[in-house]
N, C-alpha and C positions, 0 to 999 in steps of 0.2 A: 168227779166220776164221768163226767160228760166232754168231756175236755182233755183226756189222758197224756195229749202231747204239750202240757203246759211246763209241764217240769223237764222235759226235754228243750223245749225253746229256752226257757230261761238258762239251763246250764251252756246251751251252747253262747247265750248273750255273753252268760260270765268268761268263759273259755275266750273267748273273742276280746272282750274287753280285756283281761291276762294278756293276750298274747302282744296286744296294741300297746302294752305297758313295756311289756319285756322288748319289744321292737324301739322304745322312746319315741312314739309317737300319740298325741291326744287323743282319746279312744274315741269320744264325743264331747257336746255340750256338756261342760260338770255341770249344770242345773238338770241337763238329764241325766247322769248317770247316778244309779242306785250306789248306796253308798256300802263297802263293805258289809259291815256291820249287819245292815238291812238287809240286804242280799241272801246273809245267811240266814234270818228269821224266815224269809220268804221261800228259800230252799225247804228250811224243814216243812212253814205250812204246807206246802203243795205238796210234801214226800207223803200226805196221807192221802187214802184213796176218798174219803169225805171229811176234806180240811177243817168246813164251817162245823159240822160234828166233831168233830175232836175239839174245837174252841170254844164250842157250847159247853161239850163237858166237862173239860177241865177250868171252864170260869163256874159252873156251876159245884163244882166239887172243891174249888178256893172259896167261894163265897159260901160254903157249908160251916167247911174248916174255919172261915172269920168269922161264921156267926152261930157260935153254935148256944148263941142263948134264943135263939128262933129254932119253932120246931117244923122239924123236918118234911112235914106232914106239909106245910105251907109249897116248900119248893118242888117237892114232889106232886102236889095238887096243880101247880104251875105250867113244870111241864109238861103234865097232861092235860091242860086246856087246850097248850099248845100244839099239843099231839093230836088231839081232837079236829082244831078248827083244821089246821091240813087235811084230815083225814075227810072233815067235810066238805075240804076244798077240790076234792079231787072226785068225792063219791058226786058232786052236783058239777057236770060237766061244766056247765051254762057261766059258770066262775070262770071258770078257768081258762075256756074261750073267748072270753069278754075284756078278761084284764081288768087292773087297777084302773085304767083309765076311763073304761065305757063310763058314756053318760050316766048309764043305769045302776054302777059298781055303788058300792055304800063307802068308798073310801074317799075323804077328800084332800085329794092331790092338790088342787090346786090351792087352798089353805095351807097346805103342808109347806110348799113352794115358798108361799108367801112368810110364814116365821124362818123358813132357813136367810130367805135374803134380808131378814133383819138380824142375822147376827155376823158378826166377823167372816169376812170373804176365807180367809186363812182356813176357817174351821169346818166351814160348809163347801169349799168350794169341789170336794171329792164327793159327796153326797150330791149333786147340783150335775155333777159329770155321770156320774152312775146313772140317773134319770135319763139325762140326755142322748148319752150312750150307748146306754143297753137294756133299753126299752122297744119293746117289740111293736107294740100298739101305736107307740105316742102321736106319730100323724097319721091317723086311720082317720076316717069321715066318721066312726063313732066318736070318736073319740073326744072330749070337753074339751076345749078351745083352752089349753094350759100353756100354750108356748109363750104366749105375752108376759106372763110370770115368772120367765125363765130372765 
């Protein structure tokens, strides 16, 4: 929703990449290039206008369907915790301004940090980037001294 020109960049990548094929010439790095297949998962996520809400729900309406000897009451109690705690993530400014990172946040990042690097680089290492990347806070002079963790 905040980003509306993403599904635009990406089709002109593919367009681009097409044309560099149809020309026989190597489009890029194959370790960068997205692969068919991918490409078109990725089309469809970003075709909704709130992707991760469409993934939420349709993995919460699979995992109904596989378990429907759990009552309903459970996942629907669920995701209204999760409704909740946004909701009082947003009514308490002081959150929201502060970040995961402040010293003062209740979440421990750098703990967090520390069991992703003990498992397979392979598995974490998009999780490891995300943090690095597009984190708004992370070297702020509030902010808990977490890069050495990186």
């Amino acid at each position: 929703m905040t980003n509306p020109g993403i599904q635009n960049d990406f089709s002109y990548y593919r367009r681009t990449v097409s044309r560099l094929r149809l020309a026989n010439q190597e489009p890029i790095d194959e370790e960068l290039e997205v692969p068919n297949e991918l490409a078109n998962k990725m089309s469809l996520f970003y075709a909704h206008a709130t992707p991760m809400l469409k993934v939420l729900s349709d993995a919460t309406m699979r995992f109904v369907a596989e378990n429907k000897d759990l009552p309903i009451e459970n996942t629907t109690e669920t995701l209204g915790t999760m409704a909740k705690v946004c909701q009082r993530m947003i009514e308490h400014r002081d959150f929201c301004s502060l970040g995961a990172f402040a010293k003062s946040a209740h979440i421990d990042v750098k703990g967090s940090i520390k069991v992703l690097k003990d498992q397979p680089p392979n598995v974490v290492e998009g999780l490891l980037n995300a943090l690095r990347y597009t984190t708004r806070h992370l070297n702020d002079e509030s902010t808990r001294s977490i890069s050495k963790a990186y």
